[in-house]
Every structure is written in structure tokens, then in C-alpha cells.
C-alpha positions in Angstrom: 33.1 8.9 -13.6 35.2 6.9 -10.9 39.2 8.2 -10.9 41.1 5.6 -12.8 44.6 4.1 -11.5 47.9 5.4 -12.5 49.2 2.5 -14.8 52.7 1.3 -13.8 55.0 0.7 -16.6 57.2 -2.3 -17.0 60.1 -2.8 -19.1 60.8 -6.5 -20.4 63.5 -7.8 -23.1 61.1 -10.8 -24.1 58.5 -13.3 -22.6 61.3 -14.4 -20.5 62.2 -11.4 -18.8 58.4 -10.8 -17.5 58.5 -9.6 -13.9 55.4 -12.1 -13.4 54.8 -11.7 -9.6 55.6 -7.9 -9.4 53.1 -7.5 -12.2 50.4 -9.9 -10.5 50.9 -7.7 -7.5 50.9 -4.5 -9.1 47.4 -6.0 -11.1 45.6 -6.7 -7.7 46.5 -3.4 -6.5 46.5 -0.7 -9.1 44.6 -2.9 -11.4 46.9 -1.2 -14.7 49.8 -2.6 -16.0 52.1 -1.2 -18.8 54.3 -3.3 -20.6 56.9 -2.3 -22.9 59.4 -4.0 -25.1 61.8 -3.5 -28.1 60.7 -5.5 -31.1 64.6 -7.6 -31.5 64.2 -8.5 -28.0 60.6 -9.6 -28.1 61.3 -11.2 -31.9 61.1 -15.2 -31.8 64.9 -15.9 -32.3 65.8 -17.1 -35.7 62.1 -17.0 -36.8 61.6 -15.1 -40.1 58.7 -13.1 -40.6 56.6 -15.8 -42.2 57.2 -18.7 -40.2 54.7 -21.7 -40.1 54.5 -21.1 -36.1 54.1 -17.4 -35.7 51.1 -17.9 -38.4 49.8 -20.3 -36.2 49.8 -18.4 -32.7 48.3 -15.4 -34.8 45.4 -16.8 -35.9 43.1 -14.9 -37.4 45.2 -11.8 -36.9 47.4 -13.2 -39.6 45.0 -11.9 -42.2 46.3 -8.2 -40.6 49.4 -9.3 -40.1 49.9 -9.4 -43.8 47.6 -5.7 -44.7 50.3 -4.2 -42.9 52.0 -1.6 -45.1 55.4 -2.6 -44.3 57.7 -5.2 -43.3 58.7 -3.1 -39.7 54.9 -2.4 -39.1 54.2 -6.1 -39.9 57.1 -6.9 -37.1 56.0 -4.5 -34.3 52.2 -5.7 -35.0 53.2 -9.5 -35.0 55.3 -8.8 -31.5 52.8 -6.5 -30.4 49.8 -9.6 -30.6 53.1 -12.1 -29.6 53.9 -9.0 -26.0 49.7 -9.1 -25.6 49.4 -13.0 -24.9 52.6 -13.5 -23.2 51.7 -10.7 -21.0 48.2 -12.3 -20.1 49.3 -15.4 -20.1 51.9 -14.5 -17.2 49.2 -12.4 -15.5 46.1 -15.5 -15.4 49.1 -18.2 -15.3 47.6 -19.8 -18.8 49.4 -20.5 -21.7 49.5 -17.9 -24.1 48.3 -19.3 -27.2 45.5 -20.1 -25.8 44.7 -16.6 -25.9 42.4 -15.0 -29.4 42.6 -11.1 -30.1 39.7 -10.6 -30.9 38.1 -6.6 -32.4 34.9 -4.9 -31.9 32.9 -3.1 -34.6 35.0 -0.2 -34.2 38.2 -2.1 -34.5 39.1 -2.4 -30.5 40.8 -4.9 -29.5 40.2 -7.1 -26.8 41.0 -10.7 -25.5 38.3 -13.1 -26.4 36.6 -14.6 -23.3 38.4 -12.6 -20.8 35.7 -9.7 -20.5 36.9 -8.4 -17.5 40.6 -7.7 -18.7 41.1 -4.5 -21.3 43.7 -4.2 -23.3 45.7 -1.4 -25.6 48.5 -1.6 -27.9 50.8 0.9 -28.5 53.7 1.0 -31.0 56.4 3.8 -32.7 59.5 2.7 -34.2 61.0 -0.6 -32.5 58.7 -0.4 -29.5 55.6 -2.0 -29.2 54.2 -1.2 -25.5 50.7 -3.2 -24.3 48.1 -2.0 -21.4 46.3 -4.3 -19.5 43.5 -3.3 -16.9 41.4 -5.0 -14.5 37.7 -3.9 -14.2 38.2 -0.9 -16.2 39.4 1.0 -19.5 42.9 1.0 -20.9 44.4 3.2 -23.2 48.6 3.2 -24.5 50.3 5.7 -27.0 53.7 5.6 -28.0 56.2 8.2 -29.7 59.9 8.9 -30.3 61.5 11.4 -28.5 64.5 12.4 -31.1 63.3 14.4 -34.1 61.5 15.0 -36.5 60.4 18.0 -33.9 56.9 18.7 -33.9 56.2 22.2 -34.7 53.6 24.1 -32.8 51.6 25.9 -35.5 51.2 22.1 -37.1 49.3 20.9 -34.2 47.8 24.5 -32.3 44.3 22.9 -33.8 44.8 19.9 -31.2 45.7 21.8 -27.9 43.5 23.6 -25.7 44.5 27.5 -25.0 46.1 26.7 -21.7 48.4 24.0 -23.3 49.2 26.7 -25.5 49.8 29.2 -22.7 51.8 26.5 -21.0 53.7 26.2 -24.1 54.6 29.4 -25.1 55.7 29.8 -21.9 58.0 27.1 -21.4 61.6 26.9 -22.1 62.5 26.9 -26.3 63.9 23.1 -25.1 61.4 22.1 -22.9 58.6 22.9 -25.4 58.8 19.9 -27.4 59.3 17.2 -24.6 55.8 19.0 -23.2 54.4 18.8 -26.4 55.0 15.4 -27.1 53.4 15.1 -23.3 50.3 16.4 -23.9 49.3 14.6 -27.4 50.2 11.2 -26.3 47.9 11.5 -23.3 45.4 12.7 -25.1 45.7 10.1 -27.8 46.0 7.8 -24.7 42.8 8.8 -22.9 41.0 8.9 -26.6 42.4 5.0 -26.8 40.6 4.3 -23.6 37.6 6.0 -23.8 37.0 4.4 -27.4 36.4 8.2 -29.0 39.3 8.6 -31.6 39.6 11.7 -32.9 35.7 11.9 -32.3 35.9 14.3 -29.4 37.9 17.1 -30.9 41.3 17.3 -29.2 41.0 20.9 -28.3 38.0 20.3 -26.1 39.8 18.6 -23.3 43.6 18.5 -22.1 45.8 17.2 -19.6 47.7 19.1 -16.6 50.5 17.2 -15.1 51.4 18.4 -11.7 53.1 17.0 -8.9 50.0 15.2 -7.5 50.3 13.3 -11.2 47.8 14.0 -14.2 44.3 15.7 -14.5 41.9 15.7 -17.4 40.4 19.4 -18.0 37.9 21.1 -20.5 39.0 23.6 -22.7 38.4 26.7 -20.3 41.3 25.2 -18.0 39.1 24.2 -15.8 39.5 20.5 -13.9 36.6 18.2 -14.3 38.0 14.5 -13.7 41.0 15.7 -11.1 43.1 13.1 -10.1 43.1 11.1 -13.9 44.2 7.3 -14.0 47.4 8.6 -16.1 51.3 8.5 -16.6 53.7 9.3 -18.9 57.2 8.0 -18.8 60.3 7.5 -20.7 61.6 4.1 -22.2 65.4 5.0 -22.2 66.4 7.8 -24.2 64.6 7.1 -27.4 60.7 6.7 -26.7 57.5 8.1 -24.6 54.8 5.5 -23.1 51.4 7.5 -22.0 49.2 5.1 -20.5 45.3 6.2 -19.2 43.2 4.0 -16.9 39.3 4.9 -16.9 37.6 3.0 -13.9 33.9 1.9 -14.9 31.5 3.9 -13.1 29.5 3.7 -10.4 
């Protein structure tokens, strides 16, 4: 499998505040684009939650709109579908609701009649963060970085035994930051490559280094060096992982 490109992240309160040609140029380049907002900035302003409008732009997303379990997830999926055409739109120079979400049998989404363009969505909390790739696979997870701390002997089942070498010997208050590192890659690369939880999470990794992030079996060993991934901050309250796949061949 070709290396991927690191996806570059992008921070943005609302449609309006889109860096359009730094992400058009970043597009043609890298091909993988990360962009993240807060749901009050992103919200339409003094829309409520069922307005005649959003309905219409969501289309027939509004049917999931409403099986949302509750009113905050129903916010951060309506921005999220809201962050997902605004994004394109700005990226193709269309209007965005002209743009359909569409899903595949196994619930992926993807942008209807733009074939070449793969999308994620990834969302925790007040954030709602969308990946966008060119020619390629996409995959965006999202978590809080303030507690609840995730406790190791919860989640030894989903980390390979040099994670959990790399763990135990990190710093008491570095453990949980690297933690949090290495499952929201993994969900990232799982996101891109379509698996799930199908590939069980302690048969691969990822090693971040300073030449960026590599994927590895569970022996430790490297066997995609060089991975299309990155792993950043937004502010002090959330991690964005982001993995880019490149098709093969």
C-alpha cells in the first residue's frame, strides 16, 4: 500500500472563517485536509434545532438527525453534515447545498457524485472535526483531553505489547495524553480503512516519532513506515487524529 499524506488540520469558527485558498493549496498538495470547529461557532445563528431550513439542507439526513439520542448529539451531527458541505463547497467553489451525504452498506459516509473526494466525521463534546481527501482514504477521531482518565487495565485488550511497554514506561502524567494518542489513531486508521473494530485493535499500533507516525503489527515491527497520520491538539480541551490511506498502486 502507497504511504498516505499527513493530513493538515484547520481550525475555523464557522463557514465564514474557512481559510478557502490555504485549504485549496494544501488539497492540491497533500491531498488531506482536517477541519475542525466548535458546534456554537459553526451553529446557524438564531436557528433552533428544528428550523424549516436546517431540515431542508439536511435532506435525507434529517431522518438521522432526529435518531439521535440526544439534543447535543443531534447538534454536533446537524453541524457536523452543515462543517461537511461548507467545507466542500469552499474546496470545489460550489454551493454547499448542493451537496447530498450520502452512506454505503456499511454506513460510510460519502458525498454523492463526488467519487473522488473521501470524507470522515469526527465528533466529542462541542467539536465536530471533518476529513476530506483527494484520491485516497480518510479517516477523523476525536476525544477530550480533560477527564474522565482512561485507566490502563480498561483498555490493555486494545494495545499492542509495545504500547504497553511504551506506556508503563512513560511518565505517571504523560501516560494518559499517550494513551489517548494511540486509540484515536487507531480508531482513525480503522475510520479509513473501513474495518471498525473488525481487525482487533491489538493486532496493529501506531509509533509516533520525530519523522511523524508509523503503523506496526503487534510484534513492534514496522510494516507501512512512514503512515499518512497526525495527531494534534484543538486548544486545551480536545485531540483531532486524522489518517490518510493513498489507494494503491
Amino acid at each position: 500500500m502507497t504511504q498516505g499524506p499527513t493530513p493538515a488540520l484547520y481550525a475555523a469558527r464557522g463557514p465564514d472563517d474557512l481559510e478557502v485558498a490555504t485549504i485549496r493549496k494544501e488539497l492540491e498538495e497533500s491531498r488531506c485536509v482536517v477541519v475542525a470547529g466548535r458546534t456554537e461557532d459553526w451553529w446557524p445563528h438564531g436557528a433552533g434545532p428544528d428550523a424549516e431550513d436546517l431540515r431542508v439542507l439536511l435532506g435525507a439526513d434529517r431522518a438521522r438527525a432526529d435518531r439521535q439520542p440526544t439534543p447535543e448529539r443531534r447538534i454536533r451531527f446537524i453541524v457536523s453534515r452543515l462543517m461537511l458541505r461548507a467545507t466542500a463547497g469552499a474546496l470545489l467553489g460550489a454551493d454547499p447545498a448542493l451537496f447530498e451525504v450520502a452512506y454505503t452498506v456499511t454506513g460510510r459516509p460519502y458525498l454523492r457524485g463526488c467519487d473522488e473526494l473521501d470524507i470522515s466525521v469526527g465528533d466529542c463534546e462541542g467539536l465536530v472535526a471533518v476529513g476530506l481527501m483527494d484520491g485516497g482514504r480518510v479517516g477523523v477521531d476525536v476525544a477530550p483531553l480533560q477527564p474522565p482518565l482512561l485507566r490502563l487495565p480498561s483498555v490493555e485488550h486494545l494495545l499492542t505489547r509495545h504500547e504497553l511497554d511504551r506506556l508503563h514506561a512513560a511518565r505517571p502524567s504523560a501516560r494518559h495524553p499517550l494513551l489517548l494518542r494511540f486509540l484515536t489513531l487507531k480508531n482513525s486508521y480503522a475510520k479509513a480503512m473501513g474495518t471498525g473494530r473488525r481487525i482487533p485493535y491489538a493486532d496493529f499500533g501506531v509509533a509516533t516519532d520525530r519523522d511523524g507516525c508509523h503503523l506496526m503489527g503487534k510484534d513492534g515491527r514496522f510494516y507501512v513506515p512512514g503512515l499518512g497520520a497526525a495527531s494534534n491538539n484543538f486548544g486545551s480541551t480536545h485531540l483531532i487524529s486524522a489518517t490518510g490511506v493513498a489507494k494503491s498502486g
